[in-house]
C-alpha positions in Angstrom: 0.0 0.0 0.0 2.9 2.4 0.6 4.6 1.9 -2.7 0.9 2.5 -4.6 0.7 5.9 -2.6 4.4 6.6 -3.5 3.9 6.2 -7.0 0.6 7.9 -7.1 2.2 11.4 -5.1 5.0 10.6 -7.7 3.0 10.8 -10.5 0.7 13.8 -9.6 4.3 15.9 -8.1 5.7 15.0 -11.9 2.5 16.2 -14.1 2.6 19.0 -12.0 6.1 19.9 -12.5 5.3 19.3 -15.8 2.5 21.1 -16.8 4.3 24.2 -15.4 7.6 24.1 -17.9 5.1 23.0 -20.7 3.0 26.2 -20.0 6.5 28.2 -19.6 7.5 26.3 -23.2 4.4 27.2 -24.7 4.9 31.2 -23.6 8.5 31.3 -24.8 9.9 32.1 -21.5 12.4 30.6 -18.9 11.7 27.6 -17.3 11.5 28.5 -13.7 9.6 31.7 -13.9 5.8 32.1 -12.9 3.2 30.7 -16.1 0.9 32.7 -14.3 2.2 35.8 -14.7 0.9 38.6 -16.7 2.6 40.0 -19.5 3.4 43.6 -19.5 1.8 45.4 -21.8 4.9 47.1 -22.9 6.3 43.9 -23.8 3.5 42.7 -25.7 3.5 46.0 -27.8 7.1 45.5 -28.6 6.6 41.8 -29.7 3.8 43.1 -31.6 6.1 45.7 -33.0 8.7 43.5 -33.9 6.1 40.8 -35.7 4.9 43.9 -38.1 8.2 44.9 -39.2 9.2 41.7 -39.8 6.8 40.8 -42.2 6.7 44.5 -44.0 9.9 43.6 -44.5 9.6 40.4 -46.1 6.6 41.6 -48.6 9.0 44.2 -49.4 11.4 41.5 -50.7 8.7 39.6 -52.1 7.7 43.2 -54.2 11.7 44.2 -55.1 11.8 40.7 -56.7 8.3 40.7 -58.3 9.4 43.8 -60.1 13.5 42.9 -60.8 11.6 40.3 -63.0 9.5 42.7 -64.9 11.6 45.6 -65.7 13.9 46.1 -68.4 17.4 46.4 -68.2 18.6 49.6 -70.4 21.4 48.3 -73.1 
């Protein structure tokens, strides 16, 4: 009976434990810190921020090659 309730504590203790660095996984942020926490909005405005010009800049690749193809080198 004592090994059954040492396996069973063993088991809840470990999804615990791991339910906590899945959340933290999941977030994108260290291990050990809180998955509870609120994200300031500051830093959500720069992730934001960083996803916009990221992808301005890759339609603006996308457009400089679209238009390399189509215009005419002068001889």
């Amino acid at each position: 009976m004592e090994q059954i309730k040492a396996i069973i504590s063993g088991l809840v203790i470990g999804l615990l434990i791991g339910l906590w660095f899945g959340v933290n996984i999941g977030k994108d942020k260290s291990l050990f810190s809180n998955p509870f926490a609120e994200e300031a909005i500051q830093q959500k405005i720069k992730k934001s921020g960083e996803t916009i010009i990221q992808k301005s800049g890759e339609a603006m690749e996308k457009g400089g090659k679209a238009l390399k193809g189509t215009v005419k080198q002068p001889e």
